[in-house]
C-alpha angles and dihedrals in degrees: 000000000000153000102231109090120241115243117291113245133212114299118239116254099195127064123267137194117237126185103211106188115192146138083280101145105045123106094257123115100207091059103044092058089064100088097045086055097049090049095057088052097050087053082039083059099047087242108145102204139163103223122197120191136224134187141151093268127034121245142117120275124228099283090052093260112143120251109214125200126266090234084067101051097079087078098048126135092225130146091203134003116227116204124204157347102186132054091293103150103094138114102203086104095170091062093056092049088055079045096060092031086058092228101166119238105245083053103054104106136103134067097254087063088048100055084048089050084059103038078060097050088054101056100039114034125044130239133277134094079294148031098240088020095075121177094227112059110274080245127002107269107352122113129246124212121183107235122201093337140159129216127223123192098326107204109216101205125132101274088041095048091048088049100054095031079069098064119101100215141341132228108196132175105216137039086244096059093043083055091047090055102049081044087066093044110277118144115237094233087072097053130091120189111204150132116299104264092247087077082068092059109139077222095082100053091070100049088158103054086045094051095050087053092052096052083049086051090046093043096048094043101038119025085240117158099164131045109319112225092216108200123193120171114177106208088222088061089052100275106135118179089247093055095038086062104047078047091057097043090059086074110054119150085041125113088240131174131178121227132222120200092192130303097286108147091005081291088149093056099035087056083043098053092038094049092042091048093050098034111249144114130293125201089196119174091006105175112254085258098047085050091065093034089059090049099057085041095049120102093214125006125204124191162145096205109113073202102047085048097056090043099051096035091053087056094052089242109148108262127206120187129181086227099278102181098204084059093054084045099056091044086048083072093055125109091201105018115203106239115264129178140210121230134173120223084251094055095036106098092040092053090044092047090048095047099038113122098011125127119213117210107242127154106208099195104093095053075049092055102048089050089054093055096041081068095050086053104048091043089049094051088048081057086245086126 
């Protein structure tokens, strides 16, 4: 494996049908920027493709382009099947029916929930060690590549090896996922370590035009005039509501807002109930665009979001994380890494108080770059190039 990308080969002239199979339709922001942005590097690329999209649970993604089941894929017309981007490569498949089913974290517990987690799982994923690891090829013939993924806990046994050997190339995102898959038994050579594609959003190249939209959002929603201290905690990261809202009430005297991403794992009511309860403010159901546009506009962003932190940091908005080591990971790919900084639950109003309002110099076009040709690579390995 490594992190020089191989050469980049001629780019196809005529059009041609990908299956892209991701966590599309769940309430996550993260995951629901993915097939806008593929979409901008295939055009980046000069690939003129018709992209259908697939996910657990049916739905449209941001664009207005259907999601169809992954029940249905089987009978798609693709030359390839891209996989990713998210940190899809997992086998705890009960977690991510709570996931889709929106059960909140605190509340997932009982036998009863679990036999409804995989009631879900069997209606709606397919099977195989994995959701989007299936033991049948994801269509007939047509080859899948991994694009922009994570890995959690692979398991290495014999039906998981023979899954993932069958994979043409991998495009991960950290050293420690690239391990994990020659660990399985994926060459090297097939591997291509590189940033997560949403450091390739369009959105970043015009920092200016989505900050101004952000003050307007804070403005209009809040009633904000100064630097907003925009605060996001995920439960499965060890936020807790508890521990959101003693978190809140350190900074009193702040023109502070919590944050939802979407309502994975209850998050939306978790922030909601933490900010009521410590009298601030909620962004609450933000559209995926508002979301950025907050971020570029924010004084001081926290949070536990890998996403929310690409997207900030790019804009040279001030990022706090509670050392979330999939964050620092996914930063270690990147030729140019947006800052982000560390902080414990006792330093943290001090550290916001002292970073509110700065803008750190950061030039996001060669994270945009390598994703780029990341792309180039892993279509070329699925012979799509």
């Amino acid at each position: 494996m490594s992190d020089v990308m191989p050469q980049e080969a001629p780019v196809r002239t005529s059009h041609v049908k990908l299956a892209q199979v991701g966590d599309y339709s769940v309430s996550n922001w993260g995951d629901q920027l993915y097939p806008g942005v593929t979409g901008h590097l295939l055009r980046r690329i000069g690939l003129e493709a018709d992209v259908e999209h697939f996910a657990p649970l049916a739905g449209t993604t941001l664009a207005g382009e259907p999601i169809r089941p992954l029940r249905e894929i089987r009978r798609a017309d693709a030359t390839a099947v891209l996989v990713g981007g998210g940190d899809l490569i997992r086998f705890d498949t009960t977690t991510v029916a709570l996931d889709h089913m929106a059960v909140p974290e605190a509340q997932r517990h009982g036998r009863l929930l679990r036999l409804r987690a995989e009631l879900f799982a069997r209606r709606h994923f397919l099977a195989g060690p994995g959701v989007w690891l299936p033991q049948e090829d994801w269509v007939p013939g047509a080859p899948t590549v991994l694009v922009s993924v994570g890995a959690r806990r692979m398991t290495h046994d014999a039906r998981a090896r023979s899954v993932v050997s069958r994979v043409r190339g991998v495009w991960v995102r950290t050293s420690h996922a690239a391990r994990q898959f020659e660990a399985a038994g994926v060459g090297a050579e097939r591997i291509v370590r590189a940033p997560d594609m949403i450091f390739a959003h369009p959105a970043l190249s015009d920092p200016d035009g989505a900050a101004e939209r952000g003050r307007q959002i804070v403005r209009a929603r809040l009633d904000v005039d100064e630097p907003l201290v925009v605060f996001h905690a995920a439960a499965f990261h060890g936020w807790p509501e508890a521990r959101v809202e003693a978190a809140l009430r350190s900074l009193a005297g702040l023109p502070v807002a919590v944050l939802s991403l979407g309502a994975y794992s209850g998050e939306d009511r978790a922030l909601a109930g933490a900010a009521e309860r410590a009298g601030v403010g909620a962004l609450i159901g933000l559209e995926a665009d508002e979301i950025i546009c907050v971020l570029a506009a924010a004084g001081v962003v926290f949070t536990t979001s890998m996403h929310a932190a690409i997207v900030a940091g790019s804009f040279g908005t001030p990022v706090l994380t509670p050392g979330v080591a999939k964050t620092a990971e996914a930063f270690a790919a990147c030729p140019v890494p947006p800052h982000v900084e560390g902080v414990s639950d006792e330093d943290l109003a001090e550290t916001v108080r002292a970073r509110r309002g700065e803008r750190l110099a950061h030039d996001p076009t060669p994270n945009a770059a390598a994703a780029e040709k990341a792309m180039t690579s892993i279509l070329a390995m699925a012979g799509v190039l």
